[in-house]
C-alpha positions as a Markdown table, in Angstrom:
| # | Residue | x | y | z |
|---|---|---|---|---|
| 1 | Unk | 101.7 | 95.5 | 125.3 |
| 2 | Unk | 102.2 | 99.3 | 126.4 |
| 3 | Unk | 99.2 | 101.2 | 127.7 |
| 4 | Unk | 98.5 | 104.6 | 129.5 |
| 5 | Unk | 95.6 | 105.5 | 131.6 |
| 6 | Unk | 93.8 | 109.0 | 131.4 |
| 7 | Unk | 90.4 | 110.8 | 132.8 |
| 8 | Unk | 88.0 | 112.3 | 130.1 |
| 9 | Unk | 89.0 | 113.6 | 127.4 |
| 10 | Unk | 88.3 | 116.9 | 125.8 |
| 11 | Unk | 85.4 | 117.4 | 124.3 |
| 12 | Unk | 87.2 | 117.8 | 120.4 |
| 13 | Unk | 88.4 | 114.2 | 120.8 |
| 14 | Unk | 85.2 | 111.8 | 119.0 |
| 15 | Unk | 82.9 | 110.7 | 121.6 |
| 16 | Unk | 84.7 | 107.0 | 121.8 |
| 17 | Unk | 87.3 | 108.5 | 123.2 |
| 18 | Unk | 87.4 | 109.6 | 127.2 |
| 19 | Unk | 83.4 | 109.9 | 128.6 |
| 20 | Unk | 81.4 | 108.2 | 127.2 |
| 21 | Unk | 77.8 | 107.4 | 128.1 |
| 22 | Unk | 76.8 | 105.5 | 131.1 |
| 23 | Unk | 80.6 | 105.3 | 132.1 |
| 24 | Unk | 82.8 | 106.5 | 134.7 |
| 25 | Unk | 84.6 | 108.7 | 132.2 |
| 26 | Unk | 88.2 | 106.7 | 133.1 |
| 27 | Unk | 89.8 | 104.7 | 130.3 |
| 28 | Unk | 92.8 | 103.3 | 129.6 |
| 29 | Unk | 94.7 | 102.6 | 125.9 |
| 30 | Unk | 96.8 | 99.7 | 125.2 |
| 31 | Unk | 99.0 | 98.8 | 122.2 |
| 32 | Unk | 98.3 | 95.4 | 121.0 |
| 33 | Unk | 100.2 | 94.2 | 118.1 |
| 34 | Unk | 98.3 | 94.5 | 114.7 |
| 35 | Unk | 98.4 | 91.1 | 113.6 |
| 36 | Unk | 97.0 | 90.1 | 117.2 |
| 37 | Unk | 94.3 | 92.3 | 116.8 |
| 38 | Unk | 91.8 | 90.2 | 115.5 |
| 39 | Unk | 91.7 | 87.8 | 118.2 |
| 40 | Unk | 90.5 | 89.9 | 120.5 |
| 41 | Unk | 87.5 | 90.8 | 117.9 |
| 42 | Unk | 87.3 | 87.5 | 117.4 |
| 43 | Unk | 84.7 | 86.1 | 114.4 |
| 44 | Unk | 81.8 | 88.4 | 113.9 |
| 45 | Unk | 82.9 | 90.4 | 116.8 |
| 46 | Unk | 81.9 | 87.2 | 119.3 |
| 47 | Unk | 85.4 | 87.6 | 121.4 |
| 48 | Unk | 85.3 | 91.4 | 122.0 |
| 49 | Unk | 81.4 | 91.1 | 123.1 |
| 50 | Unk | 82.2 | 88.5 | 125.8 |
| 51 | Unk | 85.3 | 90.2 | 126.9 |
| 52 | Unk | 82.8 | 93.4 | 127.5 |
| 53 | Unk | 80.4 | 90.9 | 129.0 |
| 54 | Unk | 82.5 | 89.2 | 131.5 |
| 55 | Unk | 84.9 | 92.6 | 132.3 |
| 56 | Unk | 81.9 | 95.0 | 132.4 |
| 57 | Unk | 84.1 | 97.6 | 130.6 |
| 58 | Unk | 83.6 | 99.1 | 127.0 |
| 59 | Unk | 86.4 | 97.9 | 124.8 |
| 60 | Unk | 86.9 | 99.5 | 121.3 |
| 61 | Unk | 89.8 | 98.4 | 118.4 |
| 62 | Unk | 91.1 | 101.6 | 116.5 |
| 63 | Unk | 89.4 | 100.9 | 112.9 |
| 64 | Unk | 91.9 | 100.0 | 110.3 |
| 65 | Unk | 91.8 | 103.3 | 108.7 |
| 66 | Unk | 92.2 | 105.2 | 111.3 |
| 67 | Unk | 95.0 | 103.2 | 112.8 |
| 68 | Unk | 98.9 | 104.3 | 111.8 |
| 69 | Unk | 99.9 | 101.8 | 108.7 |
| 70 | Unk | 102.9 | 102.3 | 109.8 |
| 71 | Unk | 102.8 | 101.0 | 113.5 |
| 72 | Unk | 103.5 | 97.6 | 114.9 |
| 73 | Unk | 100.6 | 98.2 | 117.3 |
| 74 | Unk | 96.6 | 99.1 | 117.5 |
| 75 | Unk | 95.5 | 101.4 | 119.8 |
| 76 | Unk | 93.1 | 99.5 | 122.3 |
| 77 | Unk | 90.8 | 101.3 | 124.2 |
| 78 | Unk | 89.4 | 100.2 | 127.8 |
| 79 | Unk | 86.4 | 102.2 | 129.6 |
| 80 | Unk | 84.8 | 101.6 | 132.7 |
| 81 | Unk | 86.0 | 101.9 | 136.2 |
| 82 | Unk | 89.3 | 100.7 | 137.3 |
| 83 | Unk | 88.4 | 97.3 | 138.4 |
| 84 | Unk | 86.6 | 96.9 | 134.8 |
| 85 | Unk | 89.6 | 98.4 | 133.2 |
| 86 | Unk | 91.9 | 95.8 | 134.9 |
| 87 | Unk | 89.6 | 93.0 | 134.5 |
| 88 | Unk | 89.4 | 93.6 | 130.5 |
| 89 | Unk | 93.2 | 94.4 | 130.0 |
| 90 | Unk | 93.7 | 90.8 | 132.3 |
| 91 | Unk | 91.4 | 89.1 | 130.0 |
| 92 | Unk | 92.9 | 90.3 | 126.4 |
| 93 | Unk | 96.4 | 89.5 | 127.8 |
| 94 | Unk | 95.1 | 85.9 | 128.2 |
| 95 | Unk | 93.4 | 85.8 | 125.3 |
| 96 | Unk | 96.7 | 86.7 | 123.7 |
| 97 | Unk | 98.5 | 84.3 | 125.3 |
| 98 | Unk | 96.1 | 81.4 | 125.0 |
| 99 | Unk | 96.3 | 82.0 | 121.3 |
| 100 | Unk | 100.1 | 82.1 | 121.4 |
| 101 | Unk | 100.1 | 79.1 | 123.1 |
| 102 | Unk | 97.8 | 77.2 | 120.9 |
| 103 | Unk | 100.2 | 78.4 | 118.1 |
| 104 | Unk | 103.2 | 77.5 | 119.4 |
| 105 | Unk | 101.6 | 73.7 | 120.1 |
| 106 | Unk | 100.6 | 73.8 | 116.4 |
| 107 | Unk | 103.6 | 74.5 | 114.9 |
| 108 | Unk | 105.3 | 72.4 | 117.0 |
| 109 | Unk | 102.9 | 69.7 | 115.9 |
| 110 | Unk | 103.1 | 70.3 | 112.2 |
| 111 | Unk | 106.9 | 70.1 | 112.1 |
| 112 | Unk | 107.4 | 66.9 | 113.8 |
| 113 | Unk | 104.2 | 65.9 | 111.5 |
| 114 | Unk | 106.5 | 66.9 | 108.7 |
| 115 | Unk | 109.1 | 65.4 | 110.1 |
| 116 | Unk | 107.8 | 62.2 | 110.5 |
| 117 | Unk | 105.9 | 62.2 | 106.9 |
| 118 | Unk | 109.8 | 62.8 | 105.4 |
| 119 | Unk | 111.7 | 60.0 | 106.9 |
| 120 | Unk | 108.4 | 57.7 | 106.5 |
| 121 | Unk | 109.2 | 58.8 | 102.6 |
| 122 | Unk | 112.7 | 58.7 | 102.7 |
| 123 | Unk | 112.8 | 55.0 | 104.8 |
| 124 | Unk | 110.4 | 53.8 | 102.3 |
| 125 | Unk | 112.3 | 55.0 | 98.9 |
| 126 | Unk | 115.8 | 53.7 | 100.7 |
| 127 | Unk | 114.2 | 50.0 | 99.7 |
């Protein structure tokens, strides 16, 4: 995940972007891969809402059409003050990684699953 941190932005950049109201006017964008992306939403938006809850920071995904089709990333965007900025990017980055995790475990489980289910088959054909 690359990110880069920067102060307000100018005023021609949309209003989600740099200051934004009741904030300290510091954010902070991180690439997060675009199939990953709707983890951190989570359903019905659930996930992002209690990763703003518990970080205290306004997090917002690029939308889909505004987002480059032809990246490998979304453009994440933390606001806040730095201890809210570092809480929320520590927080997505275990998300992410719980996830992975809970995959990996998954597949893992379904192959030996499948594994087992084909020599039960075979074993039982064999006579």
């Amino acid at each position: 995940m690359k990110s880069t941190i920067s102060n307000s932005a100018p005023s021609s950049i949309p209003a989600s972007y740099g200051s934004y109201p009741g904030g300290s006017g510091l954010s902070k964008k991180i690439d997060v891969p675009q199939g990953r992306v709707g983890v951190i939403i989570g359903k019905g938006g659930e996930t992002i809402k209690y990763l703003q809850l518990q970080s205290g920071a306004k997090i917002q995904v690029t939308r889909d059409m505004d987002a480059d089709p032809n990246s490998p990333y979304r453009i994440v965007e933390l606001m806040g003050t730095p201890e809210q900025i570092a809480k929320a990017e520590q927080l997505i980055n275990d998300v992410l990684a719980e996830v992975g995790h809970w995959l990996w475990i998954l597949t893992v489980w379904y192959v030996h699953a499948a594994l087992l289910l084909y020599s039960f088959v075979l074993f039982s054909h064999m006579g």
